[in-house]
C-alpha positions in Angstrom: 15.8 -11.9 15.1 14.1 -11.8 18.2 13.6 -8.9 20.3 16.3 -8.0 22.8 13.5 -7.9 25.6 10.0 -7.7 26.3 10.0 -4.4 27.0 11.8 -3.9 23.7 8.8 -5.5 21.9 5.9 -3.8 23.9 7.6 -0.7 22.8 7.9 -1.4 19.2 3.8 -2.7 19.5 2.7 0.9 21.3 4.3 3.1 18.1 2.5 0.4 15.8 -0.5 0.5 17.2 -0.1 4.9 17.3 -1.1 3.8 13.4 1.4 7.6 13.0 4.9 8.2 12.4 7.4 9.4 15.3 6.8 13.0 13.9 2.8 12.4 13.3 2.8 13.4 9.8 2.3 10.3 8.1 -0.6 7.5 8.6 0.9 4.1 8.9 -2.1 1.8 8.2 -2.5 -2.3 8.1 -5.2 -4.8 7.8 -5.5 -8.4 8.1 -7.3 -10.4 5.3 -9.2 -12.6 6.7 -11.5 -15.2 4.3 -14.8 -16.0 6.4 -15.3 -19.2 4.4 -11.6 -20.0 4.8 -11.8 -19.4 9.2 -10.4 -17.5 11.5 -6.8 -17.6 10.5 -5.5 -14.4 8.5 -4.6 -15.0 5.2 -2.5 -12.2 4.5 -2.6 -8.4 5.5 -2.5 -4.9 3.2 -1.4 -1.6 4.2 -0.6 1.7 3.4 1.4 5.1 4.3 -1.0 8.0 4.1 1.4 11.0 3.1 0.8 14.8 4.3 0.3 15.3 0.7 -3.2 13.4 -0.4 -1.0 10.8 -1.7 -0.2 7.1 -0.2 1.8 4.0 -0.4 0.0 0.8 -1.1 1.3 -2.9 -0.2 -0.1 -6.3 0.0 0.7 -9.8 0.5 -1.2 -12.7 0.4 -0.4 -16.7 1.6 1.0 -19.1 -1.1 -2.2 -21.0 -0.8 -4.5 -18.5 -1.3 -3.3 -17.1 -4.8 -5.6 -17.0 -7.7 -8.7 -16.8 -5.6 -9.1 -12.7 -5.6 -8.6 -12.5 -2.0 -5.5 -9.7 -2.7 -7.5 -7.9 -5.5 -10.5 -7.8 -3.3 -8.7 -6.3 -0.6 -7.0 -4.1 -1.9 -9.7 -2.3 -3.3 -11.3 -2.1 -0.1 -8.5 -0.5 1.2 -7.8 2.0 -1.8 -11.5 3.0 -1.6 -11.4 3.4 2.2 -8.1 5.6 1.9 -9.8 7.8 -0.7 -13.3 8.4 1.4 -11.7 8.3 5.0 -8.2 10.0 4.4 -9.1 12.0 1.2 -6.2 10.4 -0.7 -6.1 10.9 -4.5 -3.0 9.4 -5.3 -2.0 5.5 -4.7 1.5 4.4 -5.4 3.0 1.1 -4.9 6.6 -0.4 -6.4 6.7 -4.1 -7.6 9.5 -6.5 -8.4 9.1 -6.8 -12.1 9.1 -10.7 -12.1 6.3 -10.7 -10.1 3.5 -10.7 -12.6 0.9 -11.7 -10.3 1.0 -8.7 -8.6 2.3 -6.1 -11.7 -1.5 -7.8 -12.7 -3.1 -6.8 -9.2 -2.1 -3.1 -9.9 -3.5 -3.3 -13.4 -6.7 -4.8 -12.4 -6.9 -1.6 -10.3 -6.4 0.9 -12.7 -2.9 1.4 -11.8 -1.2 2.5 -14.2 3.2 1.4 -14.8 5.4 5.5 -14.3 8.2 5.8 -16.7 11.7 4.7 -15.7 13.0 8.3 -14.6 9.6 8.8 -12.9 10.9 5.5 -10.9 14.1 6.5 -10.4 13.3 10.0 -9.0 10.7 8.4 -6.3 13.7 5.6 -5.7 12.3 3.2 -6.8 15.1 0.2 -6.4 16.6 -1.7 -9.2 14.5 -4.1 -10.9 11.4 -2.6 -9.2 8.4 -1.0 -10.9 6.4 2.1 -9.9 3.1 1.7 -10.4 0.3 5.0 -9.6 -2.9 5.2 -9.8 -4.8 9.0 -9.8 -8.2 9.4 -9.0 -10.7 10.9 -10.5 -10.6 14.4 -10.0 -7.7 14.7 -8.6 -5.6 16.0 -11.5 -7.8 19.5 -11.3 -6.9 19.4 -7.6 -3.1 19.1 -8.5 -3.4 21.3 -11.6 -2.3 18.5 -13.2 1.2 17.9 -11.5 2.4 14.6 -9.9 3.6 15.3 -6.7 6.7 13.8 -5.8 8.1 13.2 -2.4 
C-alpha cells in the first residue's frame, strides 16, 4: 500500500540509501539493470546482503520482456565479482522457487551449486524453495573447510 505520509516515505528512502542495516552489521546492496541499447529505462535490478561473515545473499529480477537475452546472467556476475573484490565475500547464497527453472539455470550458469535439503532447512529456506551456494575459490582453506551458517 502506499505510504502513511511523506515523511513516512523519506524515512524509509534515508535507511535505504544508508546501503547498512539499523545495527550496521550487514551491507544492504542494489543495482539497477539498465540495457544501453534497450534506453534509459531499468530493466530490472540485483542485489545483495553482505553478511559480517564473508558470506552474502544474492537476488535478481529481471522484466518479462527482457528474458532469454542474458541481461540477468550478465548482471549478476558483475555483481558476484564486485562483491568478492570490493567486500571480500567468499560465499554467495541465493534461495529459488523450484518451478522457476529459468533462474535454478541462472545459479547454475554461475557455478552455483543446489545444498542438500537439511542444509536448506537449517538456513530456512521456505517450502518449495531451493538453496543454492556458490564458494569461491580459495575460500574453503580460509574456512577450513566448514560452511558457515547463519
Amino acid at each position: 500500500g502506499a505510504p502513511a505520509s511523506l515523511e513516512v516515505l523519506r524515512e524509509r528512502y534515508r535507511k535505504l540509501e544508508s546501503r547498512r542495516s539499523a545495527d550496521g552489521r550487514e551491507f544492504w546492496l542494489n543495482w539497477a539493470i539498465v540495457a544501453r541499447e534497450l534506453g534509459p529505462d531499468a530493466i530490472g535490478f540485483v542485489q545483495a546482503t553482505v553478511l559480517e561473515d564473508g558470506r552474502a545473499w544474492a537476488a535478481y529480477e529481471v522484466g518479462h520482456a527482457w528474458w532469454g537475452r542474458g541481461f540477468a546472467t550478465e548482471a549478476t556476475r558483475a555483481m558476484l565479482e564486485h562483491l568478492e573484490a570490493a567486500y571480500a565475500v567468499t560465499q554467495f547464497m541465493a534461495t529459488v522457487d523450484r518451478r522457476n527453472e529459468r533462474s535454478w539455470r541462472l545459479l547454475e550458469r554461475l557455478a552455483f551449486r543446489r545444498a542438500d535439503a537439511q542444509d536448506a532447512a537449517a538456513m530456512e529456506a521456505q517450502p518449495g524453495d531451493w538453496l543454492y551456494r556458490l564458494q569461491r575459490a580459495g575460500a574453503e582453506a580460509a574456512t577450513g573447510g566448514a560452511t558457515p551458517c547463519r
